[in-house]
C-alpha positions as CSV (number, residue, x, y, z in Angstrom):
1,X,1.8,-24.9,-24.2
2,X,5.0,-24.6,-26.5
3,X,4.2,-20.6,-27.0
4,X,3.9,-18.0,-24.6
5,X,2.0,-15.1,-25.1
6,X,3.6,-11.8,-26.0
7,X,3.1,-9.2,-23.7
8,X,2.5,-6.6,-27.1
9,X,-0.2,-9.2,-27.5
10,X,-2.0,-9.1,-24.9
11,X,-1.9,-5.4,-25.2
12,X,-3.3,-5.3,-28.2
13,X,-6.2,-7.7,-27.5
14,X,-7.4,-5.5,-23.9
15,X,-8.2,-2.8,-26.9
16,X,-10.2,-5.2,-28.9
17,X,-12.0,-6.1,-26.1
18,X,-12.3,-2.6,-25.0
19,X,-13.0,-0.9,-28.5
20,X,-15.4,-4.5,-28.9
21,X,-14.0,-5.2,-32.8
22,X,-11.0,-5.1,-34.8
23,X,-11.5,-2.1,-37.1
24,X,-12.1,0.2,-33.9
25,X,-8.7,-1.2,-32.3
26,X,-6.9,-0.7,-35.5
27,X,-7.8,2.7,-36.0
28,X,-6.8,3.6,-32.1
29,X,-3.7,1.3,-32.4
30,X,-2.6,3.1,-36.2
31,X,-2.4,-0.5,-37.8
32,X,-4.4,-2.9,-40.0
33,X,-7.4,-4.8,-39.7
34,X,-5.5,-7.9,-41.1
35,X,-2.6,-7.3,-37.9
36,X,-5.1,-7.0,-35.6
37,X,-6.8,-10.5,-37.0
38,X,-3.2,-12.4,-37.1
39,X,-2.0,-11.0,-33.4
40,X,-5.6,-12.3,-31.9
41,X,-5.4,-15.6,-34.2
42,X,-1.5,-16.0,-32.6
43,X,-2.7,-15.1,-28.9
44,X,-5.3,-18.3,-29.1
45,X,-3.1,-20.2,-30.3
46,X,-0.7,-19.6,-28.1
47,X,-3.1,-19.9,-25.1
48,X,-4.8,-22.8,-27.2
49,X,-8.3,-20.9,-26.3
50,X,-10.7,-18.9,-28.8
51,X,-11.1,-15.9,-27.1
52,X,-13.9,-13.8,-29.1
53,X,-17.3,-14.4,-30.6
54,X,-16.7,-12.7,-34.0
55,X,-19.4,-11.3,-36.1
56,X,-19.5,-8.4,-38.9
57,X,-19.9,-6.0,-36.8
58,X,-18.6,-6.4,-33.9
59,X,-17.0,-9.0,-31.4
60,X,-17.3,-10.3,-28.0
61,X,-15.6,-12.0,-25.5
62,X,-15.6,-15.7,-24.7
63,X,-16.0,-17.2,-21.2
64,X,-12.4,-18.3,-21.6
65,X,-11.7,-14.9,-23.0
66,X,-12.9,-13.1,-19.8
67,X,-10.7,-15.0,-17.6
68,X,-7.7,-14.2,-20.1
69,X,-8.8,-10.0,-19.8
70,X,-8.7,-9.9,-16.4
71,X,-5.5,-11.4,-16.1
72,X,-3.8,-9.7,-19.0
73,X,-5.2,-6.4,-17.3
74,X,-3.3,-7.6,-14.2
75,X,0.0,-8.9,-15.8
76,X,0.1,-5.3,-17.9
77,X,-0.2,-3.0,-15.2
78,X,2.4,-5.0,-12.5
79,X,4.9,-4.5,-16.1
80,X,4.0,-1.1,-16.6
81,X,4.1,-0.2,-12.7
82,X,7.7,-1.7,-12.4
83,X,9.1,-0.3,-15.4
84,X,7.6,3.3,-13.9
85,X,9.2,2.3,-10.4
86,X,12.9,1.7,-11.9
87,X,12.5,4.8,-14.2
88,X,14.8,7.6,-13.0
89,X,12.0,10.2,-14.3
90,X,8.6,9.7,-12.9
91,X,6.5,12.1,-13.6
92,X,4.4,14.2,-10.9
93,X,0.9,14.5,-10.9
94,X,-0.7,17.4,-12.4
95,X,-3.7,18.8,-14.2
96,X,-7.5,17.8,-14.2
97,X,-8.4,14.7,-12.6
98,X,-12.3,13.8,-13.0
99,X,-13.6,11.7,-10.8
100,X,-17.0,10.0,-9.6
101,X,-18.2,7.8,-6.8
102,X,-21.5,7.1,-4.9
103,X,-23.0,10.6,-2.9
104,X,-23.0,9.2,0.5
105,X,-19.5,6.9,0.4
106,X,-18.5,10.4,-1.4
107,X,-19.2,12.8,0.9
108,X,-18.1,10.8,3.8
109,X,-14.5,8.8,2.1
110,X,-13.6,10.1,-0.8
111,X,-14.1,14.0,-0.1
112,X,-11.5,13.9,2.9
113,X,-9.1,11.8,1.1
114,X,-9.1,14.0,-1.9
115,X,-8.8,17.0,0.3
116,X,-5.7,15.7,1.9
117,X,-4.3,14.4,-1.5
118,X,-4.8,18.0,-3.0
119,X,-2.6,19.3,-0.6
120,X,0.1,17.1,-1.2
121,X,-0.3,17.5,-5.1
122,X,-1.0,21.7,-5.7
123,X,-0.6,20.7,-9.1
124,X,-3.2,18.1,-9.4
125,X,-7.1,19.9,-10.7
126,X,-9.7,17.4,-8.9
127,X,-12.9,17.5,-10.4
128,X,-15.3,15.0,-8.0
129,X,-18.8,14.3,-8.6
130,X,-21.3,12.5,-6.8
131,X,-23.8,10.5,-8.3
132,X,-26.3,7.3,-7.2
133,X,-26.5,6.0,-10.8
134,X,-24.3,3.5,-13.2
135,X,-21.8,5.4,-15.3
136,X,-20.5,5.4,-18.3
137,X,-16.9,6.4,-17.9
138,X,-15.6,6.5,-21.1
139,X,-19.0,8.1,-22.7
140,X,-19.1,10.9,-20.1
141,X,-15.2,11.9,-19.7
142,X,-14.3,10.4,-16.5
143,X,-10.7,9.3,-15.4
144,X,-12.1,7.3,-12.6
145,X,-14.9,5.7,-10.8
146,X,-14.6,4.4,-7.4
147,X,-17.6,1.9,-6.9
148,X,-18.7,0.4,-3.7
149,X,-20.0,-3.1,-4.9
150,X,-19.5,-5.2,-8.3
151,X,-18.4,-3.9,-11.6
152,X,-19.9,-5.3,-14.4
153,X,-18.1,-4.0,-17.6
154,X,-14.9,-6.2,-18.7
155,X,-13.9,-3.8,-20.8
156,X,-12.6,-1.5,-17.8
157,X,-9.5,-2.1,-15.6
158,X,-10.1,-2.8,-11.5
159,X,-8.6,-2.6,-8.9
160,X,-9.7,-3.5,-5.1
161,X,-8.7,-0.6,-2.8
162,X,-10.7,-1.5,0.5
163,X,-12.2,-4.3,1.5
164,X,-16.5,-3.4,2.8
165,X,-19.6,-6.0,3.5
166,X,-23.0,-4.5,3.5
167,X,-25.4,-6.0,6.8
168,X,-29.0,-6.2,7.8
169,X,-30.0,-4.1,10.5
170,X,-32.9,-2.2,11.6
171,X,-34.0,0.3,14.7
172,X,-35.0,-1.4,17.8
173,X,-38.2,0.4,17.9
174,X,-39.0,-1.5,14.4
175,X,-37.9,-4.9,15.9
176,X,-40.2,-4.0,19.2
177,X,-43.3,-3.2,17.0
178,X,-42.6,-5.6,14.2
179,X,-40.5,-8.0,15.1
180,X,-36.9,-10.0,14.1
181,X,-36.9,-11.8,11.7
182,X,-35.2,-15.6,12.3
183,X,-34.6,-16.8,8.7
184,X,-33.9,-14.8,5.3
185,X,-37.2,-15.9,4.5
186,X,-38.6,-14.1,7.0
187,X,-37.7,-10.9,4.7
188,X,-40.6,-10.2,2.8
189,X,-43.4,-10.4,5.2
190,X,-41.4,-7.3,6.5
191,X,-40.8,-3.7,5.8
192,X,-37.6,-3.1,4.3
193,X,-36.1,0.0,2.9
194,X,-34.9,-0.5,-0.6
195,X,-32.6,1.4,-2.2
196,X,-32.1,1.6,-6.2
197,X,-28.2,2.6,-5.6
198,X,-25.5,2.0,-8.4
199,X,-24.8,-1.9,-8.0
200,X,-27.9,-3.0,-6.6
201,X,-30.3,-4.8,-7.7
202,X,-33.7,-3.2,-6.8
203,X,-36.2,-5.1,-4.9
204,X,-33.7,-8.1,-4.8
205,X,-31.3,-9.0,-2.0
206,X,-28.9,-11.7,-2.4
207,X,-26.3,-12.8,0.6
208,X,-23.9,-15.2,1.6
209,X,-25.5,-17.7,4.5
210,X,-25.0,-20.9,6.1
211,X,-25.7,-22.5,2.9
212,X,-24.2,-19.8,0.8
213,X,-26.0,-17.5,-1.8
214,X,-29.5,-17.1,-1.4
215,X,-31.3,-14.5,-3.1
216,X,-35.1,-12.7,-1.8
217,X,-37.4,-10.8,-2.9
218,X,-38.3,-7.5,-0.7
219,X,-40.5,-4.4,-0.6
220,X,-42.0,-2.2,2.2
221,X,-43.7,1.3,1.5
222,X,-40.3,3.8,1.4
223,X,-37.4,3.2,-0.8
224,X,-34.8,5.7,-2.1
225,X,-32.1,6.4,-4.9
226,X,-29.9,7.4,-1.5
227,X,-28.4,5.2,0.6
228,X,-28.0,7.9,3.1
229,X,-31.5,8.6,3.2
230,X,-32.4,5.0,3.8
231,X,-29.9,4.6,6.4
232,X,-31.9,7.6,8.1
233,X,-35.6,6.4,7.5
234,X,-34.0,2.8,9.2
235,X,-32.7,4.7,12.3
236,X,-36.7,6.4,12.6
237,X,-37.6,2.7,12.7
238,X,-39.5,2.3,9.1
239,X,-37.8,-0.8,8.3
240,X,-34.9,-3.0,7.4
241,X,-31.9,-1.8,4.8
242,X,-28.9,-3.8,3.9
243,X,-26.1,-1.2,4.4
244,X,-22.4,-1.0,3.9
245,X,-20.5,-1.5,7.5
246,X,-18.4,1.6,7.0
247,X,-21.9,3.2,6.9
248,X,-24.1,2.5,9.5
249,X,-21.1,1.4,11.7
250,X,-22.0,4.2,13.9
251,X,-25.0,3.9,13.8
252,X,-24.7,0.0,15.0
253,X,-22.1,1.4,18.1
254,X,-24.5,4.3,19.3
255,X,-27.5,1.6,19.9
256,X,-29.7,3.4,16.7
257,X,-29.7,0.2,15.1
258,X,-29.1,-3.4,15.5
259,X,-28.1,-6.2,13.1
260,X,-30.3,-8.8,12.6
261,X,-29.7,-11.9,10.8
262,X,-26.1,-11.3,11.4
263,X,-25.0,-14.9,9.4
264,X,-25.6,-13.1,6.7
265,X,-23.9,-10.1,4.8
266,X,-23.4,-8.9,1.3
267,X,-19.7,-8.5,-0.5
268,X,-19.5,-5.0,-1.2
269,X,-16.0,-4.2,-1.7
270,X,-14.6,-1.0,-3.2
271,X,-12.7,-0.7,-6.7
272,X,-11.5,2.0,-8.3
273,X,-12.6,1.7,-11.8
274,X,-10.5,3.0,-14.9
275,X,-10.2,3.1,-18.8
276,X,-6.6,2.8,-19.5
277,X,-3.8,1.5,-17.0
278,X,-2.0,3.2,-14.2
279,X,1.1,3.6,-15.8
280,X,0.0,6.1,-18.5
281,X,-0.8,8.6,-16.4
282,X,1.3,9.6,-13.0
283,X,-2.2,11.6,-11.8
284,X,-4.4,9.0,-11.9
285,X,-1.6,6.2,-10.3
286,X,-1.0,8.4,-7.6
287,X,-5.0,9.3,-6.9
288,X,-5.7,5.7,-7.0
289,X,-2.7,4.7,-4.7
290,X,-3.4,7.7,-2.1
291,X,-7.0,6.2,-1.8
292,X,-6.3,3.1,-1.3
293,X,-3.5,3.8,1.4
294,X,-6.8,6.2,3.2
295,X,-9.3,3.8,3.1
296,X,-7.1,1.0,4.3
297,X,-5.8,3.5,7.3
298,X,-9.5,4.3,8.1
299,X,-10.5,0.6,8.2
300,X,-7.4,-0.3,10.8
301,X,-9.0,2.7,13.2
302,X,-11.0,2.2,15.8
């Protein structure tokens, strides 16, 4: 590769993947149509890749051009973060902060965390809302997501604040009446407790094994859009749920229920989930930073 992408570049093209065309990027950026074209048409070159599908209307992204997002994302926020770090002016976080995660990783997390960070930060206005349901961030106003579990859209920037696996488990009163299961396959001749929660995909487990990914079908006669819920109806002994350690990790200690098929778990990893980068606004750096730093200090305790 003779040419190495400019970092202006790669800027421009995270907001044609974001906006998904040229004109809409233009229009934000307060340039051309034709600039846009020629930056993008210079940025494969230079990476000697074709990084968008483009159509009429509107474009999308390549698989090659996926790989090149995520890292631009990356590269443009460790810039932006060390330019912020060497500034003699940082600015300190302050006004309205909208935020939304899951209801029960919400109540029990992020609700403390935010408590302690609003004492630190008077200034900051935190406005948290709980909800079991994909979102739309940039449709319904929100700074930031913080997702237990995939994220989906390429167009939004990630980061990995705590590291989580969801587990099988069940009450021992269900495992005395019903039995344990010995193989994944075992699964579907049994009750489970599904639960149609954000990431997951309803009805359908898939885990890492012995022989890696395997995916199975489930059912049983409760299911919920609360994963707290389920994690309740399990303890009562209706049935196996795959649940989040940080969850039902006291549950598992106190003897309410037991993990079964313990070879196999579920990445579920939290992210915090935003629209534009850290760097453009001290309020959201320093929310996303301060959770991280709690949810790393609450995984190291015993």
């Amino acid at each position: 590769m003779n040419n190495k992408p400019l970092l202006e570049d790669l800027r421009l093209y995270c907001t044609v993947a974001r906006k998904q065309g040229f004109a809409a990027a233009a229009r934000e950026l307060g340039t051309s149509n034709a600039f846009v074209s020629k930056r993008i048409g210079l940025l494969e070159e230079a990476l000697q890749v074709r990084l968008l599908h483009r159509t009429t209307r509107r474009v999308s992204l390549t698989d090659q051009g996926e790989i090149v997002l995520q890292w631009a994302q990356r590269i443009l926020e460790d810039v932006d973060q060390m330019a912020a770090e060497v500034s003699s002016e940082r600015l300190s976080p302050r006004g309205r902060l909208r935020l939304c995660t899951s209801s029960g990783f919400g109540r029990n997390r992020v609700a403390p965390a935010l408590s302690a960070l609003a004492r630190e930060y008077p200034e900051l206005e935190i406005e948290l809302e709980l909800m079991d349901r994909p979102v739309d961030l940039i449709e319904e106003g929100f700074h930031l997501d913080i997702r237990v579990g995939a994220v989906r859209e390429s167009h939004l920037i990630t980061r990995r604040i705590a590291s989580n696996t969801r587990v099988l488990c069940a009450a021992p009163d269900y495992l005395a009446r019903w039995g344990e299961p010995r193989a994944l396959a075992d699964l579907p001749r049994h009750r489970c407790i599904v639960i149609r929660e954000r990431d997951q995909d309803f009805g359908r487990w898939t885990l890492q094994g012995p022989q890696g990914a395997e995916t199975v079908k489930v059912g049983g006669p409760l299911s919920a859009n609360n994963g707290e819920i389920a994690r309740q109806w399990a303890a009562d002994g209706h049935g196996i749920i795959l649940r989040s350690e940080w969850d039902v990790g006291p549950s598992l200690a106190r003897g309410e229920l037991r993990r079964v098929l313990p070879d196999y778990a579920q990445a579920a990893d939290v992210w915090a989930v935003y629209p534009s980068r850290l760097s453009t606004s001290a309020k959201l750096r320093v929310c996303v930073e301060f959770l991280q730093n709690w949810l790393q200090r609450a995984d190291t305790q015993p």
